[in-house]
Structures are given as structure tokens and as C-alpha cells.
N, CA, C and O atoms as a GROMACS GRO file, in nm:
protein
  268
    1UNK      N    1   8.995  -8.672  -0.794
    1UNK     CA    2   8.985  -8.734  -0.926
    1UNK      C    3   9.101  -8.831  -0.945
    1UNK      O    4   9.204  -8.811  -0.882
    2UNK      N    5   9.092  -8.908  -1.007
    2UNK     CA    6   9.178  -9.060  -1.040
    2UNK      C    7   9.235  -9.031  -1.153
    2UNK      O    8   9.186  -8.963  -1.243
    3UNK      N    9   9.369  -9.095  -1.152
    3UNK     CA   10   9.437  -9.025  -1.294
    3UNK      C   11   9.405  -9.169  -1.355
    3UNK      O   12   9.364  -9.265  -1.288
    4UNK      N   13   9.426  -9.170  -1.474
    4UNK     CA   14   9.419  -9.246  -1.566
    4UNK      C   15   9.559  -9.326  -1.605
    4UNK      O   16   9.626  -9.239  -1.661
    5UNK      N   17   9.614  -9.413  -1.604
    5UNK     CA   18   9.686  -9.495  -1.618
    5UNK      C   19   9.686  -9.584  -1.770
    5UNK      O   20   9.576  -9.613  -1.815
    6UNK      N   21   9.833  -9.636  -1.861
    6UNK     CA   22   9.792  -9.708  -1.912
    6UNK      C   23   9.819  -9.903  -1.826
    6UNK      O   24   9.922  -9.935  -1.768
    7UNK      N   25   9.727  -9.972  -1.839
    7UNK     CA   26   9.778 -10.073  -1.802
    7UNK      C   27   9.891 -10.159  -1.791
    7UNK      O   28   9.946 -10.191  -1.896
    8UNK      N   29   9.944 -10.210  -1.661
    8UNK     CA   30  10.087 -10.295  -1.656
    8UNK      C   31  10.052 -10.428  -1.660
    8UNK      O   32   9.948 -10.464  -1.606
    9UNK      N   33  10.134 -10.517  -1.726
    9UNK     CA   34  10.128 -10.632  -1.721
    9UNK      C   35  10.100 -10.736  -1.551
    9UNK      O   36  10.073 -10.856  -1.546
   10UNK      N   37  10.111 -10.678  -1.476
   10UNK     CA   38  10.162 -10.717  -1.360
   10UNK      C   39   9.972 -10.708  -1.303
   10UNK      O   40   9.913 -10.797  -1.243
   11UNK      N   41   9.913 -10.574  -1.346
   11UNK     CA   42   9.730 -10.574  -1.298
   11UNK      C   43   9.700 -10.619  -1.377
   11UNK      O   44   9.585 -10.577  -1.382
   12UNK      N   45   9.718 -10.722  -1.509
   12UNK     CA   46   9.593 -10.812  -1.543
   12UNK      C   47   9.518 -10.870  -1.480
   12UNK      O   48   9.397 -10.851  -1.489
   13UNK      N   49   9.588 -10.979  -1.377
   13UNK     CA   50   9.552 -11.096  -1.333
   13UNK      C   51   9.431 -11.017  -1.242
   13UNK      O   52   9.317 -11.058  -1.267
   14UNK      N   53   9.442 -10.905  -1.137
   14UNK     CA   54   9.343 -10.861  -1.063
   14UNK      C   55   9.288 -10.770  -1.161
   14UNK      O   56   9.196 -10.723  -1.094
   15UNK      N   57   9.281 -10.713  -1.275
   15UNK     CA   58   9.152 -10.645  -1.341
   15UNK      C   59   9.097 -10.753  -1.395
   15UNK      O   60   8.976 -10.730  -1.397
   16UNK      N   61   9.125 -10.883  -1.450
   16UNK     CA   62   9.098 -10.998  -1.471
   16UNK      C   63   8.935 -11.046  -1.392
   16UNK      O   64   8.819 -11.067  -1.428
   17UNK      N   65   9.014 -11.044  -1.272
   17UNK     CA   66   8.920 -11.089  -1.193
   17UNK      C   67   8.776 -11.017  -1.166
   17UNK      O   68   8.659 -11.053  -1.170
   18UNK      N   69   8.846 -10.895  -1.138
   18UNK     CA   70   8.756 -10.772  -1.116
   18UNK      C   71   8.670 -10.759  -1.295
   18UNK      O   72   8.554 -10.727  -1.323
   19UNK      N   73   8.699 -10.769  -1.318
   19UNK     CA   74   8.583 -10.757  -1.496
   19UNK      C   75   8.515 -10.925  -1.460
   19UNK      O   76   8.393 -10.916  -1.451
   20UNK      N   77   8.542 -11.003  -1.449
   20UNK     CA   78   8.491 -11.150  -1.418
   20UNK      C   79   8.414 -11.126  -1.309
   20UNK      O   80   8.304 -11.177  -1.329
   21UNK      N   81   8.420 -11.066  -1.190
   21UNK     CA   82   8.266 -11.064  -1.123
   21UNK      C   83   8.191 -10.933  -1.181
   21UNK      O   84   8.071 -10.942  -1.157
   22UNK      N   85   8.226 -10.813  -1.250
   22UNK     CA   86   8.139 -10.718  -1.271
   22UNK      C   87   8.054 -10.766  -1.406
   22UNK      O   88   7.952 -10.710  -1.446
   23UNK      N   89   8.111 -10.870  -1.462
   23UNK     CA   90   8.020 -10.911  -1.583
   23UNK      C   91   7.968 -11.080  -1.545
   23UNK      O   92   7.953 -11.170  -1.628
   24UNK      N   93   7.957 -11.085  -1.470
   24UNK     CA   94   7.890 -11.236  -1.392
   24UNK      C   95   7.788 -11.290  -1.428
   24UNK      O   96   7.778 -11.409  -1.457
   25UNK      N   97   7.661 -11.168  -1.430
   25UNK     CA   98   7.529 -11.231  -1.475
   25UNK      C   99   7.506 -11.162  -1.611
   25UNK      O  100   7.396 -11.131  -1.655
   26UNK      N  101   7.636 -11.139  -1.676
   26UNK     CA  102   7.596 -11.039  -1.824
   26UNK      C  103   7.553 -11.148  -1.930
   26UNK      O  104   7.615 -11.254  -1.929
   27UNK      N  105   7.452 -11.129  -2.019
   27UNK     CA  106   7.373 -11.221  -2.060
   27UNK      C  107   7.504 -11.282  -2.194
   27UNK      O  108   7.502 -11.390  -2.252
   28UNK      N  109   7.565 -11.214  -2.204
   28UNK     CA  110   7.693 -11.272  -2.334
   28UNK      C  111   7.767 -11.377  -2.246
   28UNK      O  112   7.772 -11.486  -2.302
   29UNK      N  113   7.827 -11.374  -2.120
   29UNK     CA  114   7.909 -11.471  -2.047
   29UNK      C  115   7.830 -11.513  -1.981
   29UNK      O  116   7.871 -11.592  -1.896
   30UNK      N  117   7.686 -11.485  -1.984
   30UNK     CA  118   7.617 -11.673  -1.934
   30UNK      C  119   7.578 -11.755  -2.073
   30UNK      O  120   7.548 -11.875  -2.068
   31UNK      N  121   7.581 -11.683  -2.193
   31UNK     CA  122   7.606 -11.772  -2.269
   31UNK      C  123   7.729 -11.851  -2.319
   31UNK      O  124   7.725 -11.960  -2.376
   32UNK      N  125   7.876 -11.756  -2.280
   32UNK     CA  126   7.958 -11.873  -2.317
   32UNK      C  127   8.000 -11.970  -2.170
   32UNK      O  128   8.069 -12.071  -2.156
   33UNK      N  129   7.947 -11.911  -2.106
   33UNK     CA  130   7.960 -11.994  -1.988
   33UNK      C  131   7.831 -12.047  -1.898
   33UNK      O  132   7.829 -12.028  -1.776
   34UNK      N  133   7.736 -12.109  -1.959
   34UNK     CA  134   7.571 -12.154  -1.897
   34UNK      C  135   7.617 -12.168  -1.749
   34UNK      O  136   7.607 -12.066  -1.680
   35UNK      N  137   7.656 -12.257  -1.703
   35UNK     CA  138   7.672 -12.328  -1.556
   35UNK      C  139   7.777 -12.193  -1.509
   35UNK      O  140   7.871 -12.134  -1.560
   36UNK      N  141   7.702 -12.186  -1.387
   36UNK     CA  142   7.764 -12.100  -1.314
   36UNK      C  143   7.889 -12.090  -1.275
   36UNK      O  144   7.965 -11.993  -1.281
   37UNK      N  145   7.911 -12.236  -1.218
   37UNK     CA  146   8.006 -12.288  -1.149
   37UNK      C  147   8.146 -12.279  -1.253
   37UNK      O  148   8.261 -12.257  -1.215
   38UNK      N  149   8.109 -12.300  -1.374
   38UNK     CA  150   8.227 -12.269  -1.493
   38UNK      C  151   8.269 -12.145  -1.551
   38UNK      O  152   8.366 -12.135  -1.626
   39UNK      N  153   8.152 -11.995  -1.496
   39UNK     CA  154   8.153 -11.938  -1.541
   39UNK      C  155   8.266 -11.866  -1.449
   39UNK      O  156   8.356 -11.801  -1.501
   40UNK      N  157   8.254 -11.883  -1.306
   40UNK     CA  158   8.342 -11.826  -1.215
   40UNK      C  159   8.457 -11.864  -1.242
   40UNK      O  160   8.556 -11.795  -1.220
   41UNK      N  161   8.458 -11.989  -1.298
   41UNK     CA  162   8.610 -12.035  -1.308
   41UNK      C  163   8.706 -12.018  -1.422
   41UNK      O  164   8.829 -12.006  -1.420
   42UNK      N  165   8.612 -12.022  -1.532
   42UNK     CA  166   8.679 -12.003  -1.632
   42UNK      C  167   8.689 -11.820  -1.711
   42UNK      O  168   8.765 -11.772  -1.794
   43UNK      N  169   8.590 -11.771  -1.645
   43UNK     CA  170   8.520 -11.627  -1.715
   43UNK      C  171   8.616 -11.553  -1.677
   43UNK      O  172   8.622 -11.456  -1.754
   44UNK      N  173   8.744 -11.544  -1.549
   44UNK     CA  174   8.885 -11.454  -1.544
   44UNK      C  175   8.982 -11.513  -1.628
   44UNK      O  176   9.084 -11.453  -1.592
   45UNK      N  177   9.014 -11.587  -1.711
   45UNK     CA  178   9.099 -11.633  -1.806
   45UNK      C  179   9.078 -11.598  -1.902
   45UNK      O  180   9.165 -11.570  -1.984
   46UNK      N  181   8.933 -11.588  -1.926
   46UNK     CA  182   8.924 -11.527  -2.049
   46UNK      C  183   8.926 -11.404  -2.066
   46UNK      O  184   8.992 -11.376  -2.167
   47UNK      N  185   8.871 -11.290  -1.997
   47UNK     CA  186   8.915 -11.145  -1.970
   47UNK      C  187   9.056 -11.114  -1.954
   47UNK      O  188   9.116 -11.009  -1.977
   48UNK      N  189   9.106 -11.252  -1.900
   48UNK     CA  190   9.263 -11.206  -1.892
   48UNK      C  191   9.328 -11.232  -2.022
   48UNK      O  192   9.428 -11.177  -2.068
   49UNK      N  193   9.271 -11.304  -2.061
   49UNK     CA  194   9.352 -11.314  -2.194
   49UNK      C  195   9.263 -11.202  -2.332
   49UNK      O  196   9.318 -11.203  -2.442
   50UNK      N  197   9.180 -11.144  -2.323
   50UNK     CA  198   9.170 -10.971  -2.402
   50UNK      C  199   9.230 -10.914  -2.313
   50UNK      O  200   9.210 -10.796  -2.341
   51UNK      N  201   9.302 -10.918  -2.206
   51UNK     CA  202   9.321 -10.839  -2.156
   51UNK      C  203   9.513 -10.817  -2.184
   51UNK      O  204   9.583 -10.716  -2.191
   52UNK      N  205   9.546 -10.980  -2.193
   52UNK     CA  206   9.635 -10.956  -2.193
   52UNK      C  207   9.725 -10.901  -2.365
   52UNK      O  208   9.839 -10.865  -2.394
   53UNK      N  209   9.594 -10.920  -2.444
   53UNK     CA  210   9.610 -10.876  -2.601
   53UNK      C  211   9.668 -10.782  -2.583
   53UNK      O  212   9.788 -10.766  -2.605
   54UNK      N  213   9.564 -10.675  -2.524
   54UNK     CA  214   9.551 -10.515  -2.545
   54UNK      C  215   9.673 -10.478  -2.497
   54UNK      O  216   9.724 -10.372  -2.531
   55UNK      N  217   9.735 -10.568  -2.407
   55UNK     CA  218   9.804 -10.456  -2.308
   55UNK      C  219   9.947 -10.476  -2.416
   55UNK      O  220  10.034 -10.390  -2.427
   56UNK      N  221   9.947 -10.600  -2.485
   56UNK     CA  222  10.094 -10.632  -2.577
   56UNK      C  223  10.074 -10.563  -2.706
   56UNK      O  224  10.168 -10.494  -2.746
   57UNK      N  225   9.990 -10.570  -2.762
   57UNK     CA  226   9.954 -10.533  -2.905
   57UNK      C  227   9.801 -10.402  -2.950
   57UNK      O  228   9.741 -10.386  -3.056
   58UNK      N  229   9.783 -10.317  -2.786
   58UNK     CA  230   9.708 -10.235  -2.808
   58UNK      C  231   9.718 -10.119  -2.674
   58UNK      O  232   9.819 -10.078  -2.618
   59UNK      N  233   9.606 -10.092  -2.653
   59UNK     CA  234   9.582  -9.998  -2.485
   59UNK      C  235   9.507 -10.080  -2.432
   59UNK      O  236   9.436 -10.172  -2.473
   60UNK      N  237   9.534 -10.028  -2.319
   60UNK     CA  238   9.445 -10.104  -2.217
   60UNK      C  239   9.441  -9.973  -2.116
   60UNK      O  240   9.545  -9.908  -2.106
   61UNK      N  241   9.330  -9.934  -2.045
   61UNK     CA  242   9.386  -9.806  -1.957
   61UNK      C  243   9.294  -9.856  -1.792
   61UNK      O  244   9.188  -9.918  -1.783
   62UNK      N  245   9.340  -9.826  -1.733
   62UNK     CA  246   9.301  -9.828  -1.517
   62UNK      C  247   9.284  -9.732  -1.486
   62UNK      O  248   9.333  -9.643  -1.556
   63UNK      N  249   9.207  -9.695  -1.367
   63UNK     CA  250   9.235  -9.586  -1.309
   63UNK      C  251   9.328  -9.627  -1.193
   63UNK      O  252   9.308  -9.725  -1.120
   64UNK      N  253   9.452  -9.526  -1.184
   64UNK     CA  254   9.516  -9.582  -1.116
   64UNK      C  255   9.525  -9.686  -0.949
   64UNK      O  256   9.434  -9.685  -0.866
   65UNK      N  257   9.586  -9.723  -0.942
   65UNK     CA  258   9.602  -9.781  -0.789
   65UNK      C  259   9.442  -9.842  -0.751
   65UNK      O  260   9.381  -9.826  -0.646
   66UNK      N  261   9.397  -9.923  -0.886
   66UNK     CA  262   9.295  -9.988  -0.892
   66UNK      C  263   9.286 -10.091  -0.877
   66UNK      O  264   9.237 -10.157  -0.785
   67UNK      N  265   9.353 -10.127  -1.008
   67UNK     CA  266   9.392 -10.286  -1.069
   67UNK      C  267   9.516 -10.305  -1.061
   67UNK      O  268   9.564 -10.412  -1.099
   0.00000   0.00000   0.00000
């Protein structure tokens, strides 16, 4: 079993990424992102940045030695 972690500033950038391909064809980020090609590119900046909210001004939690 995986312990639970709260998030470090340091795994945004790769949970970032990792939430940006697991939500790729999710019908909310092909609408803010139609073209594919923008969605890859721009769709980890934007996870990184809720991501990087939570982790300053909320929780954010990993399982460890994940992200």
C-alpha cells in the first residue's frame, strides 16, 4: 500500500504533466483546448497552475514517490 503524501512544490511540474495526459480526451479540456496540438501544450500549465494554488493556499495530496 502507498502512503499518502501531502504535495511538494518541487512534483508539480511532473503531476502537472501526468494530470495533462490522464485528462487529454476529457470532454471539459477539449473544450478549453479544441485543437489538439494546443491542448498538449498548453493543458500542463494549466493543471500546474491549480496545482500550484492548492499546494500554496490549500492541499494537494500524491501518493508517494509518484509525482
Amino acid at each position: 500500500m502507498r502512503n499518502i503524501e501531502k504535495m511538494k512544490e518541487e512534483q508539480i511540474s511532473r503531476a502537472a504533466k501526468a494530470l495533462s495526459n490522464a485528462f487529454h480526451l476529457d470532454p471539459l479540456q477539449s473544450y478549453a483546448f479544441p485543437d489538439e496540438d494546443d491542448r498538449r501544450k498548453y493543458s500542463p500549465a494549466h493543471f500546474s497552475a491549480a496545482l500550484n494554488y492548492g499546494v500554496r493556499f490549500g492541499e494537494v495530496y500524491v501518493a508517494e514517490n509518484v509525482a
